[in-house]
C-alpha positions in Angstrom: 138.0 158.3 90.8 136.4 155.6 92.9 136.9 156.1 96.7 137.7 152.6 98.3 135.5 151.3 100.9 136.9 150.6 104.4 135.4 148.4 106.8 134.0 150.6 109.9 135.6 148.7 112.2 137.1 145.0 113.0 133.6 143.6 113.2 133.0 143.6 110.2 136.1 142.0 108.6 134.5 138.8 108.5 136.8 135.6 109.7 137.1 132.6 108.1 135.4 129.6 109.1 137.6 126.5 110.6 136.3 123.3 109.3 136.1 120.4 111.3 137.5 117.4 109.4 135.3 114.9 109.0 136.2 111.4 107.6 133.0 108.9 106.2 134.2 105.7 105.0 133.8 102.1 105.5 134.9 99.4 108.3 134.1 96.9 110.7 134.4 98.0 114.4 134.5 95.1 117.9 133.6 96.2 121.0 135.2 95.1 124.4 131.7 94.1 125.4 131.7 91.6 121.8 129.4 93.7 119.8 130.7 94.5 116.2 129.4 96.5 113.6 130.1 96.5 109.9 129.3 99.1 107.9 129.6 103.1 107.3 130.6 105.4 109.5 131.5 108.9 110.2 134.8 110.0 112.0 135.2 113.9 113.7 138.9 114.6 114.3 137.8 117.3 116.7 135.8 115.4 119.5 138.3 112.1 118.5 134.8 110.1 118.1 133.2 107.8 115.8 129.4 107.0 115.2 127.8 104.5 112.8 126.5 106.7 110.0 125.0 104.9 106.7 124.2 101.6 105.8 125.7 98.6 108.1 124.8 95.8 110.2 125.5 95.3 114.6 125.8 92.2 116.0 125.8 91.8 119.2 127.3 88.9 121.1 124.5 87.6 122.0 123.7 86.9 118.0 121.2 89.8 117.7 121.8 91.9 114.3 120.5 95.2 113.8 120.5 96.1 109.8 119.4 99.0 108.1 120.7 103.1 108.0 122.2 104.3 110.7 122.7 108.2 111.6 124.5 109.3 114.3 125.1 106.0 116.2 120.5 105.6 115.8 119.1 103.4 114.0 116.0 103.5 111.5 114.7 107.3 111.8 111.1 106.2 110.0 113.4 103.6 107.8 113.3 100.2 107.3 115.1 97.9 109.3 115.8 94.0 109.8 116.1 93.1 113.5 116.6 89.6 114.2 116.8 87.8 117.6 119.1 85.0 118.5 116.1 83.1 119.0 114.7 82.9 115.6 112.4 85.7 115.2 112.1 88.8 113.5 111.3 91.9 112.6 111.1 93.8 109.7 109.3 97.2 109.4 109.7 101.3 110.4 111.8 101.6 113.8 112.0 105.0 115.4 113.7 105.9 118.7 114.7 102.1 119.5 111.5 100.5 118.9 108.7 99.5 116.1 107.3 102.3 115.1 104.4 102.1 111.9 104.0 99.4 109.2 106.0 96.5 109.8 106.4 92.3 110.2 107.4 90.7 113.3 107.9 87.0 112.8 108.2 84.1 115.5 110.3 81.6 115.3 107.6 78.9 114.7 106.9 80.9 111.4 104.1 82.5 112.5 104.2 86.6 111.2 102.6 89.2 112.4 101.5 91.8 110.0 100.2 95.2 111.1 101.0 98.8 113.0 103.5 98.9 115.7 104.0 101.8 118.3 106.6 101.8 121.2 107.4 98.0 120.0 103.7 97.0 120.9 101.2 96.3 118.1 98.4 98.6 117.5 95.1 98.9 115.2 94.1 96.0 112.9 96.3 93.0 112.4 97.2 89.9 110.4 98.2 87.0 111.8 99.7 83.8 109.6 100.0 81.3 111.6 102.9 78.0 110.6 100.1 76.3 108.9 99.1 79.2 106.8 96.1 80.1 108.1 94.8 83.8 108.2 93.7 85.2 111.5 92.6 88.8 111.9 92.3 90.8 114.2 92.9 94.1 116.4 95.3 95.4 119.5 94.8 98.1 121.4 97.7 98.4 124.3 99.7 96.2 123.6 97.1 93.2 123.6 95.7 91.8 120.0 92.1 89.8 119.9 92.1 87.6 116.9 89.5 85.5 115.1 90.4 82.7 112.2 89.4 84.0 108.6 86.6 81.0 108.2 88.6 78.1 108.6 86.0 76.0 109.9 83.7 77.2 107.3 86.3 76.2 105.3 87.3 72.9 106.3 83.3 72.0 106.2 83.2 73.1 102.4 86.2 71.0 101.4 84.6 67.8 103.6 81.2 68.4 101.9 82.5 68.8 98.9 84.4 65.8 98.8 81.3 63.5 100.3 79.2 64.6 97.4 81.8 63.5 95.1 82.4 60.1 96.6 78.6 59.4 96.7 78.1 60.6 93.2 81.0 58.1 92.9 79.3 55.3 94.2 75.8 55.9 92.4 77.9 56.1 89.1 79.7 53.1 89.6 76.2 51.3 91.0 74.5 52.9 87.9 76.9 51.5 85.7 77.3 47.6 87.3 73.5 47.9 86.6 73.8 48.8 83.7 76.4 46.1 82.6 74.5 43.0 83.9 
């Protein structure tokens, strides 16, 4: 016959674990100050408190919206994100800690973008800069200042001038050719 086996002593009767309820779902939440954000979030009946968890947009009420996945009331965590200002511009890159952090695209609002590495919201490295009339400037930044230099526009703009003066004298020797020609 089998002899039972008895616990040594209360420590080892093992207690079960209480869960904390927790409740993820989907809403939009206003804040006294204007601020409202729409999207997922996470509830803990224990504390009584509720953090943006998940995909959603904040708006401030100054028009400012913060889009991407948020964990734990932070957004970003090395993700993607969308910021964009009241005034016009934008970003759109990595965000870590409350500021651009790695690859992203900052955009004024005269159109001009900036392409490049960000660290601590300041650009760093080598750089792209489009500016509204499409022209390609590159260049590098290094504490938070960039030096940039155009991508041969004036090269450029002297190609497309010569180019068309040859054509309009070839058009003038043709057409000069050909009235001596005719007569």
């Amino acid at each position: 016959m089998a002899d039972a086996i008895e616990p040594e002593s209360e420590t080892d009767i093992l207690k079960p674990v209480k869960e904390i309820p927790v409740v993820q779902d989907q809403g939009v939440f206003k804040h006294d100050t204007g601020d409202i954000y729409d999207g997922f979030f996470e509830a803990k009946k224990k504390d009584r408190s509720v953090k943006m968890h998940g995909s959603g947009v904040y708006t401030t009420a100054e028009g400012d919206t913060y889009s991407g996945t948020w964990e734990a009331d932070r957004l970003g965590a090395n993700d993607n994100v969308t910021i964009k200002y009241s005034d016009g511009s934008k970003y759109v890159g990595q965000f870590k800690d409350w500021s651009y952090s790695g690859r992203g695209n900052y955009c004024y609002p005269d159109g001009s973008i900036l392409r490049g590495e960000f660290s601590e919201n300041a650009p760093t490295g080598h750089l792209t800069l489009i500016d509204p009339n499409g022209h390609i400037w590159l260049g590098k930044a290094d504490q938070g200042y960039g030096w940039f230099e155009p991508t041969n526009h004036y090269y450029d703009m002297l190609e497309r001038s010569k180019e068309s003066k040859i054509k309009k004298q070839r058009k003038e020797i043709e057409g000069g050719v050909r009235s001596t020609i005719e007569t």
